[in-house]
N, C-alpha and C positions, 0 to 999 in steps of 0.2 A: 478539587484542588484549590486550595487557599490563593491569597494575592502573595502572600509573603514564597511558599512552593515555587511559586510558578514564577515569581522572579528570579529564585536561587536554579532554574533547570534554566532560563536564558541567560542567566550570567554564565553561567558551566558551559552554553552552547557556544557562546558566545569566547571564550576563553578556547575550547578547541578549536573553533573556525582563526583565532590568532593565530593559533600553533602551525596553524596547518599554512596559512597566508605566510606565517616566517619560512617555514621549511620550502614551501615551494619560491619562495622571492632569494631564496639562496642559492644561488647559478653557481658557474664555473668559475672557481678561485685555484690561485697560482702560488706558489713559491718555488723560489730557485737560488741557489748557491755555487758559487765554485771556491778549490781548496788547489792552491799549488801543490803538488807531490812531485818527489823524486823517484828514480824506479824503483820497482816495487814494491808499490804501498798495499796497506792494510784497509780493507775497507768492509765495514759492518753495516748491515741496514734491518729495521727492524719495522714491524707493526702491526696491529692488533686485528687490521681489518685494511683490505684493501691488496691490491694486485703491484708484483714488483717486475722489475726490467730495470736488468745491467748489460751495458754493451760494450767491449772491449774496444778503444780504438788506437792502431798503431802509431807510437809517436807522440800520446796526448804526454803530457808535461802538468794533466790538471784534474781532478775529478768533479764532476758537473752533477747535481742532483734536482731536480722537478717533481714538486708535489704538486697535484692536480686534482680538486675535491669538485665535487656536483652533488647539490644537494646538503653541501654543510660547510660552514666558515671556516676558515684557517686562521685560527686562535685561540686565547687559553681558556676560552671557554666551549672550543666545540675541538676541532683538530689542531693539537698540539705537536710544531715541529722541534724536536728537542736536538740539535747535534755539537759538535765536538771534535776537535782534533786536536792531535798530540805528535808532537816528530813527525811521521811518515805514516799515522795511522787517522782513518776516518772514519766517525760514527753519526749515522742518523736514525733517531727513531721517531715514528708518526705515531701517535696515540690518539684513539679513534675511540670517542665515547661508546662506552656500550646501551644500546638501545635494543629494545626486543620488538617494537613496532615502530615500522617505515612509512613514511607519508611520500610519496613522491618517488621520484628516482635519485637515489645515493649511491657513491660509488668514491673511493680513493684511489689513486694511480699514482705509481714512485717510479721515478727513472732515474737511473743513474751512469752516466758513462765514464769508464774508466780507462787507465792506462791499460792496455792487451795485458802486460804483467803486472797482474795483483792476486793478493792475496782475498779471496771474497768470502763472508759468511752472511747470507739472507734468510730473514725469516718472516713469515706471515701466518698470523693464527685462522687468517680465513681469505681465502684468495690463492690466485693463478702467480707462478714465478717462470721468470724468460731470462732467459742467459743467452749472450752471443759474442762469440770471438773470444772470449775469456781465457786468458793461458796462467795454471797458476794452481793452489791447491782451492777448491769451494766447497762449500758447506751450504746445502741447499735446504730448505723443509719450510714446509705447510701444515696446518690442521685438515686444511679443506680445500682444495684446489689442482689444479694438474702443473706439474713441474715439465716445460720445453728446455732445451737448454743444444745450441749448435753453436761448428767450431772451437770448440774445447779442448782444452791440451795439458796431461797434467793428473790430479788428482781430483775424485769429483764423489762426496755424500749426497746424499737426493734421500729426504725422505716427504712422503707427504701420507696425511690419515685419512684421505678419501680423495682419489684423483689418479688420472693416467701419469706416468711418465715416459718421453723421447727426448732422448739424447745423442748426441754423436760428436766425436771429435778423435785425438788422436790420447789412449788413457793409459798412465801407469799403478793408478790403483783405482779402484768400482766401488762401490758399497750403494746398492739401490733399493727401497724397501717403497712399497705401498700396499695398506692395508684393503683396499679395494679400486683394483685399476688395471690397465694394462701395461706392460713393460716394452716398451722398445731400445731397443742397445745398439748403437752402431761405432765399433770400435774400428776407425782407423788405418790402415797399414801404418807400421813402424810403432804400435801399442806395445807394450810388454809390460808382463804383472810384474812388479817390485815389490807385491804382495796379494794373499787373495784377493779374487773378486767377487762379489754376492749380488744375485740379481732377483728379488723377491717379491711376492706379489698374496695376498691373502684369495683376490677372486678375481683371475684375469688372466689372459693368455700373456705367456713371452717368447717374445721374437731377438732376438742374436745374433749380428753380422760382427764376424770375427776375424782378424788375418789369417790366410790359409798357414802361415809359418807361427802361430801363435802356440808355445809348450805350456801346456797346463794338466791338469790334473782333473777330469771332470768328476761333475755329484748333479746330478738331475733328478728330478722328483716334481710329480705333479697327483693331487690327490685326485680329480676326476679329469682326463684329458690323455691327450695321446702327444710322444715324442718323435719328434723331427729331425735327424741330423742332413745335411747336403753340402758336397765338394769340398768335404773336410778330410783330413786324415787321424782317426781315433781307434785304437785298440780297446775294444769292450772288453772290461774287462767282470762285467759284474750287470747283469739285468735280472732282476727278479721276478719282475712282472713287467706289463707294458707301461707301466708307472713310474718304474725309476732306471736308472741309467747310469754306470761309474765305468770312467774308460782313461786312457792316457792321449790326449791330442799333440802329435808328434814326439816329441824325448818326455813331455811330462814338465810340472814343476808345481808351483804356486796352486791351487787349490781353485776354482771356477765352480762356483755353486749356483745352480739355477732353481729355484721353486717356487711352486704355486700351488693355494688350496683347490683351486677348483679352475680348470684353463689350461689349455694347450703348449708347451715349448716348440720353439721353432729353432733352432741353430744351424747357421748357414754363413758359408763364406763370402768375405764382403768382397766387392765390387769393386 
């Protein structure tokens, strides 16, 4: 190896070993906001990487936001907090550079607490989303993470591309899809469809607590796995195999679809 080589491989060593002194000298960095609101508000949250939590609190008069990065700056050149408000409506979005190699431990974390009634739509292209007390219509979804979400009241979308979902509150419309995960539902007493419900799952069991007075119209369907009804009152009307399931839960109405490719249904009266 030459003298002129062998000083271009300790420069280059020398240039990673910075990168890497940067990345790990970058702790725990903060940002926080608050936004007066009237009841309620509209509130969006968005970002590219990183885990989200919205907490409903009775009473607030204000909406609270916290970013919390480890492992990368909070600014325009590493994480970008972008937000905006207009009338009664709040947006924040985190932009989170894309890297394919990690040095250290990184991680982003959004918090947001809201007025109990709002209007919510979050999204994360890679990361876990939590919902609590939230009364209002939500718009949930992920690429990559499991969607929690308690005390809910209202209207609720949940979708995520790889991840469990459990949810529970009191719902007048469902729409739950994960392309690999498991489904847990916990609707309520005093829920009623306003419209159907779908509770979906590509590879993963679903489980279902329902009010015993709840009219619907069932469609169950599971490609490998076996169905479960208990302390419910449903007129079958339609089984074709142990696979699928069509019946009327008390007078009938709105449409209740359950499925999954590959995983068990469970449906059972709630508690």
């Amino acid at each position: 190896m030459t003298m002129e080589m062998a000083s271009r491989s300790l420069c280059g060593a020398a240039l990673i070993l910075t990168f890497l002194g940067a990345a790990s000298m970058a702790g725990a960095e903060e940002w926080t906001k608050q936004w007066p609101v009237t009841a309620n508000p509209d509130l969006r949250v968005e970002t590219g990487d990183g885990s989200v939590t919205v907490v409903g609190v009775p009473g607030a008069t204000r909406i609270e936001a916290r970013v919390e990065t480890r492992g990368w700056r909070i600014g325009p050149s590493e994480v970008r907090v972008d937000e905006s408000s207009t009338g009664n409506s709040v947006t924040l979005i985190v932009r989170v550079p894309n890297v394919h190699i990690n040095f250290g431990e990184r991680w982003v974390k959004v918090t947001v607490r809201v007025p109990q009634e709002v209007k919510a739509y979050v999204h994360t292209g890679d990361g876990s989303v939590h919902m609590e007390n939230v009364h209002g219509p939500s718009r949930v979804s992920t690429g990559d993470g499991s969607i929690q979400a308690a005390g809910l009241d209202g209207r609720l979308e949940a979708t995520t591309g790889d991840g469990s979902v459990k949810v529970s509150g009191r719902f007048d419309e469902v729409q739950i899809r994960t392309k690999d995960g498991s489904v847990t539902f916990d609707a309520a007493p005093g829920s009623k469809m306003a419209s159907p419900w779908r509770l979906e799952t590509g590879d993963g069991s679903v489980t279902a607590h329902v009010p015993a007075d709840l009219d619907a119209d069932l469609d169950v369907h599971t490609g490998d796995g076996s169905i479960s009804l208990s302390d419910l009152t449903v007129t079958v009307s339609e089984t074709q195999n142990r696979n699928n399931l069509r019946g009327r839960m008390n007078r009938g109405g709105q449409s209740f679809s359950i499925k999954t490719g590959d995983g068990s249904v469970t449906l059972r009266r709630a508690s």
